[in-house]
N, C-alpha and C positions, 0 to 999 in steps of 0.2 A: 454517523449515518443512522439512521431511522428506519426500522422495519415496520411494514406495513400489514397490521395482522388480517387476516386471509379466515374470514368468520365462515366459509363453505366449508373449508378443511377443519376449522375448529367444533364446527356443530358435528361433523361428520365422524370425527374422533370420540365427540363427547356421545352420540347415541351410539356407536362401537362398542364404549368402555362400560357403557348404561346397559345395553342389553348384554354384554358378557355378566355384571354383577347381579341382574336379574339373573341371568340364568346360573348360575355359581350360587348364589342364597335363594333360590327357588325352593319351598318345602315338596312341590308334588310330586319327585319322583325318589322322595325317600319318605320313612316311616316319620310319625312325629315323636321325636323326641320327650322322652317320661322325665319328670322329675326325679329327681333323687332323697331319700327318706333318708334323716339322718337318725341313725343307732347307737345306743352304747351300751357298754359290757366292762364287768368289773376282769381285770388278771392283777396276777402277781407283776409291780417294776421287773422283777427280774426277767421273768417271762418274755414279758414285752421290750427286753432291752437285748434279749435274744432274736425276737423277731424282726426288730429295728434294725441289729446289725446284718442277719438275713436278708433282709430286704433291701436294702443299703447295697450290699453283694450282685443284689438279682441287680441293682438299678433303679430299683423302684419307692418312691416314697412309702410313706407310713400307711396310709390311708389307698395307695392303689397295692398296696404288698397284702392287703387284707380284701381288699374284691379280690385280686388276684385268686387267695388262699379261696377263698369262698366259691367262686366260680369254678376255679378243679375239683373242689370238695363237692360239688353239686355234678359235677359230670363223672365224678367215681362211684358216686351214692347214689344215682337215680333211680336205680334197679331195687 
C-alpha cells in the first residue's frame, strides 16, 4: 500500500525545524565568539608528564588542563 505524502504537514514541519535552527545558531543574543591565539612555552618532560597525569585525574585534556591552570591563576593574581 502506498502512502500519500501530505506536502502541508511536510512544509509545516520543515519551517518548525528551520526557525528552531535559526533560532538555536542565531549569534544576536550572545557575545561573538574571539579566536583563539595559539602559544608555546618550553618545560621540563618531566614536568609536563606531571601535569598530564594531573590533568588526566581532573578529566581534562592537555591543552584545556592548561586554560584551566591559567584561568585560576588569573583569578588569584588579579589583585
Amino acid at each position: 500500500m502506498a502512502l500519500i505524502r501530505n506536502e502541508e504537514v511536510l512544509n509545516k514541519e520543515e519551517s518548525l525545524s528551520h526557525s528552531k535552527a535559526k533560532e538555536v545558531f542565531a549569534s544576536s543574543g550572545r557575545a561573538p565568539k574571539e579566536k583563539k591565539v595559539l602559544t608555546t612555552f618550553s618545560i621540563e618532560p618531566s614536568f609536563k608528564a606531571e601535569l598530564e597525569d594531573l590533568f588526566d585525574d581532573m578529566g581534562l585534556s592537555w591543552a584545556a588542563g592548561i586554560r584551566f591552570a591559567l584561568k585560576e591563576f588569573s583569578k588569584k593574581y588579579t589583585n
